[in-house]
C-alpha positions in Angstrom: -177.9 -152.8 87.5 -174.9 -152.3 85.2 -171.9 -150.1 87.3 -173.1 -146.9 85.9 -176.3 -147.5 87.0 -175.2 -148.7 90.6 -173.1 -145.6 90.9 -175.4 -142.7 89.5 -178.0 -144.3 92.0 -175.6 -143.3 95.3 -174.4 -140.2 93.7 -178.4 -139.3 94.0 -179.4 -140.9 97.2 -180.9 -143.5 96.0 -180.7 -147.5 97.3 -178.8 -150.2 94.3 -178.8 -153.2 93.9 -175.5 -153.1 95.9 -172.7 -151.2 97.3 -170.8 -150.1 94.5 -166.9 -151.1 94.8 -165.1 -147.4 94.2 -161.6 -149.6 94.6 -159.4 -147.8 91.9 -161.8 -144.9 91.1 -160.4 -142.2 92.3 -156.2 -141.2 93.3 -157.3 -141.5 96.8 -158.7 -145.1 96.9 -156.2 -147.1 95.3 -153.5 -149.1 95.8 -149.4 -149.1 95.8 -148.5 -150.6 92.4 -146.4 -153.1 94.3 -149.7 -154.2 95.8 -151.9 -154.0 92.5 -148.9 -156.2 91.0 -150.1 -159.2 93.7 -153.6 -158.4 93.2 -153.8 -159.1 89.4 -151.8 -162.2 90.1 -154.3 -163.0 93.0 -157.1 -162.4 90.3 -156.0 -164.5 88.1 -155.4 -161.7 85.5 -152.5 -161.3 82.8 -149.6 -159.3 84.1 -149.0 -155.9 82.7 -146.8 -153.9 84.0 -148.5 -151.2 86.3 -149.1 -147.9 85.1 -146.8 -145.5 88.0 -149.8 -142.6 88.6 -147.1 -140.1 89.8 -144.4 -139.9 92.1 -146.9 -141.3 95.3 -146.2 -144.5 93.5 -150.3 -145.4 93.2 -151.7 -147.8 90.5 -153.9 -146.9 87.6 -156.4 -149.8 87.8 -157.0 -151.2 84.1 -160.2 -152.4 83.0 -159.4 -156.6 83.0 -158.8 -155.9 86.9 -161.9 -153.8 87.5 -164.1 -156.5 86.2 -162.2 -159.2 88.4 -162.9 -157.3 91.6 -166.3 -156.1 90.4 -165.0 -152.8 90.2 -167.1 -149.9 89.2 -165.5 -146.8 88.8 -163.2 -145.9 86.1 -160.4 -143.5 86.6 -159.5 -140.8 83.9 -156.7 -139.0 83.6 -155.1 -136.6 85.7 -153.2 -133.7 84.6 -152.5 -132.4 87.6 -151.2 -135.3 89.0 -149.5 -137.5 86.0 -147.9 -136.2 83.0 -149.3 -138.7 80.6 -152.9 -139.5 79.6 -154.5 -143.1 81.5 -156.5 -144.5 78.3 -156.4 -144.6 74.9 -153.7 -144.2 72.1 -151.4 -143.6 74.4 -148.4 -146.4 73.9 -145.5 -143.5 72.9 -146.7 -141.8 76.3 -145.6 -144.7 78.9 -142.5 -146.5 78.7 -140.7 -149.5 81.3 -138.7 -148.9 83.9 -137.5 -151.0 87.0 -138.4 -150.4 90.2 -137.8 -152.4 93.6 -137.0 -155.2 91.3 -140.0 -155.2 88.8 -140.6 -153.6 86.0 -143.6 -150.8 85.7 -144.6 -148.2 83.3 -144.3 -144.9 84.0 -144.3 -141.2 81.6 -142.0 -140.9 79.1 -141.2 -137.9 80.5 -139.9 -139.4 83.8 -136.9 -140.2 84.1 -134.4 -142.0 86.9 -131.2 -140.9 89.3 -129.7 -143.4 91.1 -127.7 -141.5 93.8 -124.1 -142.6 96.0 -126.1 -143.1 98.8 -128.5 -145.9 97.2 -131.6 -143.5 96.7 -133.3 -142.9 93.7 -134.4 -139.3 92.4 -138.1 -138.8 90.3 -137.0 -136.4 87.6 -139.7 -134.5 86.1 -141.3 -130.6 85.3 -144.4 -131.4 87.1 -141.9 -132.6 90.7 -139.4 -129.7 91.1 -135.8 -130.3 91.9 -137.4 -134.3 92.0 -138.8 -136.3 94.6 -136.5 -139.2 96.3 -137.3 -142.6 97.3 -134.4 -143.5 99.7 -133.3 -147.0 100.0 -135.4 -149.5 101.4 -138.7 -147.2 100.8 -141.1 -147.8 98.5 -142.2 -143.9 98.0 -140.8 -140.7 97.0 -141.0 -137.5 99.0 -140.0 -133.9 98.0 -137.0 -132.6 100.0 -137.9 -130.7 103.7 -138.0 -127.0 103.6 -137.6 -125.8 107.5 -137.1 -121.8 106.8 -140.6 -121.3 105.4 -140.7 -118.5 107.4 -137.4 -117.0 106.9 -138.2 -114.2 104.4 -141.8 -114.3 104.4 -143.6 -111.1 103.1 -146.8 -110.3 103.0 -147.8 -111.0 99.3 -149.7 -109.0 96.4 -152.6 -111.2 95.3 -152.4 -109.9 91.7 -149.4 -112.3 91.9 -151.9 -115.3 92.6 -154.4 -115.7 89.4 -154.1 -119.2 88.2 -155.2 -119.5 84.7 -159.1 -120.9 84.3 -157.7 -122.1 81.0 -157.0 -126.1 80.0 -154.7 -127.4 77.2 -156.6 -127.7 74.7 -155.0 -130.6 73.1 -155.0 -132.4 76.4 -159.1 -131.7 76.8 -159.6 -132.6 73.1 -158.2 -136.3 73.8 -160.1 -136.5 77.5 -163.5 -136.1 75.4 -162.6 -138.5 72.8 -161.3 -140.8 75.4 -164.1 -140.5 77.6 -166.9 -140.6 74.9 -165.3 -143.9 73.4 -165.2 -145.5 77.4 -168.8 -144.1 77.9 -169.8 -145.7 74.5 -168.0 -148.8 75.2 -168.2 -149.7 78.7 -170.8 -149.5 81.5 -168.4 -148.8 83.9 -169.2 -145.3 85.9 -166.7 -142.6 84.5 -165.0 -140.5 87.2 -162.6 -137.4 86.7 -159.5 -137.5 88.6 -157.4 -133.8 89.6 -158.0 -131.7 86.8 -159.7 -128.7 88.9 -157.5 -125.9 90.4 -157.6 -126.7 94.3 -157.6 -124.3 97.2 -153.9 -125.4 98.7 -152.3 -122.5 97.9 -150.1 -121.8 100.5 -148.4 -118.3 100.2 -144.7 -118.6 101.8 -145.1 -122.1 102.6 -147.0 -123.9 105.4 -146.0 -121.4 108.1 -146.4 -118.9 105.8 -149.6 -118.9 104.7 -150.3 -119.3 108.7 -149.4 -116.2 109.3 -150.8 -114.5 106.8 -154.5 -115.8 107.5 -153.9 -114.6 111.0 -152.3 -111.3 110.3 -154.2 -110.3 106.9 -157.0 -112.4 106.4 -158.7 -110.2 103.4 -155.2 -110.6 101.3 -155.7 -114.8 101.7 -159.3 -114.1 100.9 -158.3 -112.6 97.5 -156.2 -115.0 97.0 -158.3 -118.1 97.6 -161.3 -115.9 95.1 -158.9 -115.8 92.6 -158.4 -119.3 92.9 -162.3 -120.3 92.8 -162.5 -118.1 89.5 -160.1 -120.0 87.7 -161.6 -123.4 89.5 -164.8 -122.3 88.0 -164.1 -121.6 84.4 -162.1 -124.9 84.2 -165.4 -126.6 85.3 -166.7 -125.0 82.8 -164.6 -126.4 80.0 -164.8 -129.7 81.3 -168.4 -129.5 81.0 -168.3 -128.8 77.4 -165.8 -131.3 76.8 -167.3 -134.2 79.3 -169.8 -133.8 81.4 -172.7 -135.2 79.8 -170.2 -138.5 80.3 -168.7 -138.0 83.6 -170.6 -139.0 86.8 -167.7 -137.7 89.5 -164.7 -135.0 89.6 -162.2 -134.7 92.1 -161.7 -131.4 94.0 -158.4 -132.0 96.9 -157.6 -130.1 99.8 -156.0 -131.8 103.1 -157.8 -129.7 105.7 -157.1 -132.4 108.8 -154.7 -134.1 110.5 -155.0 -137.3 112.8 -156.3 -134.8 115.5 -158.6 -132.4 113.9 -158.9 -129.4 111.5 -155.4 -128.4 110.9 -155.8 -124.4 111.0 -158.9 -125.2 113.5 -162.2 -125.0 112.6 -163.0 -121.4 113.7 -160.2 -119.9 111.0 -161.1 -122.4 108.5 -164.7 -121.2 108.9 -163.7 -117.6 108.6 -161.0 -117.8 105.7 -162.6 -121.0 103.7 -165.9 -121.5 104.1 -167.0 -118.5 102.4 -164.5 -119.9 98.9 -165.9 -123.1 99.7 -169.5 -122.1 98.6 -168.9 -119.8 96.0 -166.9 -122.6 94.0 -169.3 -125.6 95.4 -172.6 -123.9 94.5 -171.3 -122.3 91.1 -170.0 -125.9 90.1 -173.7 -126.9 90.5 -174.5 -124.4 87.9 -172.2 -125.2 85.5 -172.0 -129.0 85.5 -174.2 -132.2 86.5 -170.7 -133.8 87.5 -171.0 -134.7 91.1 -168.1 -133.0 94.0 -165.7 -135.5 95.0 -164.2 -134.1 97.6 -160.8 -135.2 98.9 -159.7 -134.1 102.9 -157.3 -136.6 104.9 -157.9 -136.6 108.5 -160.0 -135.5 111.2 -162.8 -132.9 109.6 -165.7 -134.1 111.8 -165.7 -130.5 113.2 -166.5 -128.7 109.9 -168.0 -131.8 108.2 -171.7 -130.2 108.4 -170.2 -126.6 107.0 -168.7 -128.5 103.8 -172.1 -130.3 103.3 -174.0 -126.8 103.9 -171.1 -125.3 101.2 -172.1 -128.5 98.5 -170.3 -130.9 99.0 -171.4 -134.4 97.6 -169.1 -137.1 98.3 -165.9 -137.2 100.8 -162.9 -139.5 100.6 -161.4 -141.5 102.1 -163.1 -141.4 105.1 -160.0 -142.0 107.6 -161.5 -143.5 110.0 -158.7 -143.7 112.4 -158.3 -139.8 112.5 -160.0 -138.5 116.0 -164.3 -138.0 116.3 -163.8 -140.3 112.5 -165.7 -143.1 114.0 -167.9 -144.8 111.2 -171.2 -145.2 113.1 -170.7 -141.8 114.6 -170.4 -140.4 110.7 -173.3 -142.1 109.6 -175.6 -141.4 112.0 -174.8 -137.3 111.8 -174.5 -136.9 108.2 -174.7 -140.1 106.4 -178.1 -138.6 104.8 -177.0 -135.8 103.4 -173.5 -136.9 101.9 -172.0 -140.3 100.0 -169.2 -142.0 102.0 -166.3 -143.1 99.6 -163.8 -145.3 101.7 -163.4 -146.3 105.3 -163.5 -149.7 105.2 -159.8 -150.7 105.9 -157.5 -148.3 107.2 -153.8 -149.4 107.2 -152.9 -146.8 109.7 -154.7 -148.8 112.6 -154.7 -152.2 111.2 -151.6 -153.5 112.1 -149.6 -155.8 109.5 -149.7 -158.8 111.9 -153.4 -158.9 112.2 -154.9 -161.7 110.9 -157.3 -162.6 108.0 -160.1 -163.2 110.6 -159.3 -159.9 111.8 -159.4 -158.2 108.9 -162.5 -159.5 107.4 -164.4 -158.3 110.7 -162.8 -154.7 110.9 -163.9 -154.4 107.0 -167.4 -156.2 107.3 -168.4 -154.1 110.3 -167.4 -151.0 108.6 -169.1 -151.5 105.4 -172.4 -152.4 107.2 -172.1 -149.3 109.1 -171.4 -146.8 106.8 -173.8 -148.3 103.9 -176.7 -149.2 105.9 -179.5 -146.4 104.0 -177.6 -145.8 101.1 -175.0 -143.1 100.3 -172.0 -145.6 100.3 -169.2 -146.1 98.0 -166.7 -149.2 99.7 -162.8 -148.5 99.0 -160.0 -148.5 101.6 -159.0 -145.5 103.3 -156.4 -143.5 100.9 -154.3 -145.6 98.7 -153.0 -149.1 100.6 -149.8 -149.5 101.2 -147.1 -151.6 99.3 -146.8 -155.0 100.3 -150.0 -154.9 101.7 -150.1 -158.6 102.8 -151.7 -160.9 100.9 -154.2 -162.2 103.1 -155.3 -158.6 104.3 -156.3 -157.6 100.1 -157.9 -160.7 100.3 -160.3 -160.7 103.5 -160.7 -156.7 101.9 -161.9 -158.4 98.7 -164.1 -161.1 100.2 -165.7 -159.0 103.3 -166.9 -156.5 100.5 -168.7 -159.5 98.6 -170.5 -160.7 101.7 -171.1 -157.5 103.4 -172.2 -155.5 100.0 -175.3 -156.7 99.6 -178.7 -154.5 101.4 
């Protein structure tokens, strides 16, 4: 079976050849560029210097290191997420800078603060005010706002209509991009945040708290508005793509490391219904597959996304509460594709051995791809300096255990 082939088989609940490595497919299951940098030397591949995917610091996996892994899922761009295009002719849109003492490429438009205090601001329209990395991190994070609450009012949703348009300039060079890597590869094709999401938060966190609790038909509105914009974005992607595209990412982190953030009953009442208006009127206007993106623990309302049409869920983080790999396969690993799980660097400690490793990432892959429906990735994007000998049990429990 060629990638695309392996892939497309999952995505419709059929058995492959084998368990399709999703490593690099997706935003959510890849890896700190710092950690890509060792793995193309670990591969054996020519260094280039990483492509920076945004301010979260992740790599954009190129095509010599796909094949080296046996990758087979190819990321396109993201223009929600990274204000340059992934592929193509795209060399005026990247340039070098240094980062943590090696040089990477990131947007042209990006650009670098190095402040008294030995931190280092991400300047750019997409990160407001910038995003700082302070010294001895290797991410950036967006400044803490603590009076979300302060002069919260209840909001007009008029004021809330995203636009359902797309650049069209940007679309344009997606489909020629994407029918050249259809035509040229055989690598499954998969969309990365170009939908509009259902995170709006009106007044913040807190915020948007109280006003489920207090007015629940104004967040209503709000999220409807969202789905119709959602919707005729789809739409135009569908156009554009979608004869080319197996998978398209849809985001929203609705758990924590306990359990549905908002609980389950209030996400039932405000989301679910959104949920299935934009889940089942994506299935009418596209064949591109639902790859939904949650952190955490969603066990609870796991069944109600699947009843809403959802297709595939990432990352899987299995060390969230009621997360436990055999316990989601055996309630819903017919009915939905598993994308991640196998190694999650939030209970694996650094100190653990290879031996260790290879088991924790072995077991899990057996688990959650016995019967099909499995896509094998790490849970989230790894960390940087990932040890070396933890990519590498990753890499080689995947080649033993990946066979049915």
């Amino acid at each position: 079976m060629t990638s695309r082939e392996r892939v497309r088989a999952v995505l419709n609940h059929r058995i492959p050849d084998r368990v399709p490595n999703g490593l690099g497919g997706c935003e959510t299951s890849s890896l700190h560029v710092l950690t890509y940098d060792n793995l193309q030397k670990m591969m054996g591949v020519e260094r280039k210097p990483p492509k920076v995917d945004s301010c979260m610091c992740i790599a954009i996996f190129e095509e010599p290191v796909l094949r080296a892994i046996d990758g087979d899922i190819l990321l396109l761009a993201s223009h929600k997420f990274c204000e340059s295009e992934y592929r193509g002719d795209i060399e005026d849109q990247w340039k070098e800078a240094e980062l943590w003492g090696r040089t990477f490429s990131v947007p042209t438009s990006v650009n670098f603060r190095k402040n008294e205090d030995g931190s280092l601001t991400w300047l750019s329209h997409m990160w407001n005010g910038g995003a700082v990395c302070t010294p001895n991190s290797y991410y950036f994070e967006h400044p803490e706002f603590t009076d979300l609450m302060a002069d919260f009012q209840i909001p007009d949703p008029d004021r809330y209509r995203p636009r359902g348009t797309l650049d069209e300039r940007l679309l344009r060079n997606l489909e020629n991009t994407v029918k050249r890597l259809y035509e040229e590869t055989e690598f499954s094709l998969s969309l990365g945040e170009w939908v509009t999401n259902l995170q709006v938060q009106p007044g913040g966190f807190a915020g948007h708290m109280i006003l489920m609790m207090e007015e629940p038909d104004i967040m209503k509105e709000i999220l409807d508005h969202y789905v119709d914009a959602a919707l005729e974005q789809v739409t135009l992607l569908d156009q554009a793509i979608g004869k080319y595209v197996d998978m398209a990412s849809m985001v929203q982190d609705i758990g924590d490391n306990r359990g549905v953030t908002v609980g389950a009953p209030l996400w039932r009442e405000i989301y679910k219904p959104a949920y299935k208006k934009l889940f089942q009127g994506w299935k009418q206007r596209t064949s591109m597959k639902i790859n939904f993106h949650s952190c955490g623990s969603i066990e609870e309302i796991l069944g109600d996304l699947i009843e809403c049409g959802m297709e595939v869920l990432n990352p899987v983080q299995t060390s969230a509460a009621n997360m436990n790999p055999a316990l989601l396969k055996e309630r819903y690993g017919k009915d939905v594709v598993f994308w991640g799980g196998a190694y999650d660097s939030q209970s694996v400690p650094a100190e653990a051995s290879y031996e260790e490793v290879y088991k924790i990432v072995y077991d899990n892959i057996r688990i959650l791809a016995e019967g099909g429906n499995y896509i094998f990735s790490g849970v989230h994007n790894l960390p940087a300096y990932l040890p070396d000998h933890h990519l590498k049990a990753l890499l080689d429990a995947y080649k033993d255990a990946r066979m049915y």
